[in-house]
Structures are given as structure tokens and as C-alpha cells.
C-alpha positions as CSV (number, residue, x, y, z in Angstrom):
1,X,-6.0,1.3,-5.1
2,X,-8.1,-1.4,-3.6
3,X,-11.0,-0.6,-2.0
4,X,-11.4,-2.4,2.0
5,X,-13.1,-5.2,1.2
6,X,-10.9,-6.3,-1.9
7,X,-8.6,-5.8,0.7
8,X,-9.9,-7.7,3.3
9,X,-9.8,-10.9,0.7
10,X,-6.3,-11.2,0.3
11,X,-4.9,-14.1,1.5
12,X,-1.5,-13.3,3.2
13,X,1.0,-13.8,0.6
14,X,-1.2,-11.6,-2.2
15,X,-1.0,-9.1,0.9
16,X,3.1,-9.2,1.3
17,X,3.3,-8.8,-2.5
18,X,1.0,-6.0,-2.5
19,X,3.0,-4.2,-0.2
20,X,6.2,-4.5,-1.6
21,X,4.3,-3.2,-4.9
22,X,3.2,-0.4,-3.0
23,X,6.4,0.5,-0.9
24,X,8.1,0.6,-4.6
25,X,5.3,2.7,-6.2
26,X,5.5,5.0,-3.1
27,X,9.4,5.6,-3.6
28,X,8.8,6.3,-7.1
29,X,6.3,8.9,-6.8
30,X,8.5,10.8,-3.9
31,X,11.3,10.8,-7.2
32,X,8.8,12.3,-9.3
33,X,7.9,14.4,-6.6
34,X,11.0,15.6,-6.1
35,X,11.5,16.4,-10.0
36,X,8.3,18.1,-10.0
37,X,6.9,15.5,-12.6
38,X,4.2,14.3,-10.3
39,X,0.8,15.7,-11.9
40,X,-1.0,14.7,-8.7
41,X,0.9,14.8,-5.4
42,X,-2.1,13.0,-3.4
43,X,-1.7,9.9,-4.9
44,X,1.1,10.0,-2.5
45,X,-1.2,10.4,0.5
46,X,-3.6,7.3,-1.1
47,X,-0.5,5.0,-1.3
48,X,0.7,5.3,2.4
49,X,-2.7,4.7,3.3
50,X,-2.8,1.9,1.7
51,X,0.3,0.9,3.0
52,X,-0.6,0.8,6.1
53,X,-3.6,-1.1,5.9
54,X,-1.7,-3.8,4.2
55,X,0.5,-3.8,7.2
56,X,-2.6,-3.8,9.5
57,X,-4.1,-6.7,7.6
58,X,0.0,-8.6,8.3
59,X,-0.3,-7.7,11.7
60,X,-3.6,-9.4,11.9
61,X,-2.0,-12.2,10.5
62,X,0.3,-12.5,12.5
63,X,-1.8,-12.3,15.6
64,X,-4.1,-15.1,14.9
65,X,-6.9,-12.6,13.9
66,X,-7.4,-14.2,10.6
């Protein structure tokens, strides 16, 4: 997990990479959830969070905002 302002540095490709790395690691951990393998179910939560600030900080992007 990165924290906001580590965030906030990525330039916009870093970002789209991130997220795919993200969307991957979040689909895995709903498989291990679903196995019961996952030792720590809110490292689910932490992941769609950060999710969606990636796709906040596209949006912005896109927008002109940065």
C-alpha cells in the first residue's frame, strides 16, 4: 500500500500500471478468500481503497486537474 502522497507523485502511466497490479492482487485475495486461505481478510478492504484512489487520481488526469 502506498500512502497519499506517494500516491499523489505518480505520473499517469506508474498510476495505470498500479492499478492493474492492484485489480489482479484484489482478484486473488477474493480466491483465497473464498478457499479460506486468506489470514487477513481486510487487506481486501485496503486494496479497493486503493483502487479507487488510483482511479480518482486517472480521473483527474483525465480532467485536466493534473
Amino acid at each position: 500500500m502506498l500512502s497519499k502522497t506517494e500516491l499523489k507523485e505518480l505520473t499517469r502511466e506508474e498510476t495505470v500500471i498500479k492499478l492493474r497490479d492492484n485489480q489482479e492482487a484484489l482478484m486473488n485475495l477474493r480466491f483465497q478468500h473464498a478457499l479460506q486461505q486468506l489470514d487477513n481478510p481486510l487487506e481486501i478492504k485496503k486494496v479497493k481503497k486503493e483502487i479507487a484512489q488510483l482511479k480518482t487520481i486517472l480521473r483527474e488526469y483525465e480532467m485536466g486537474n493534473r
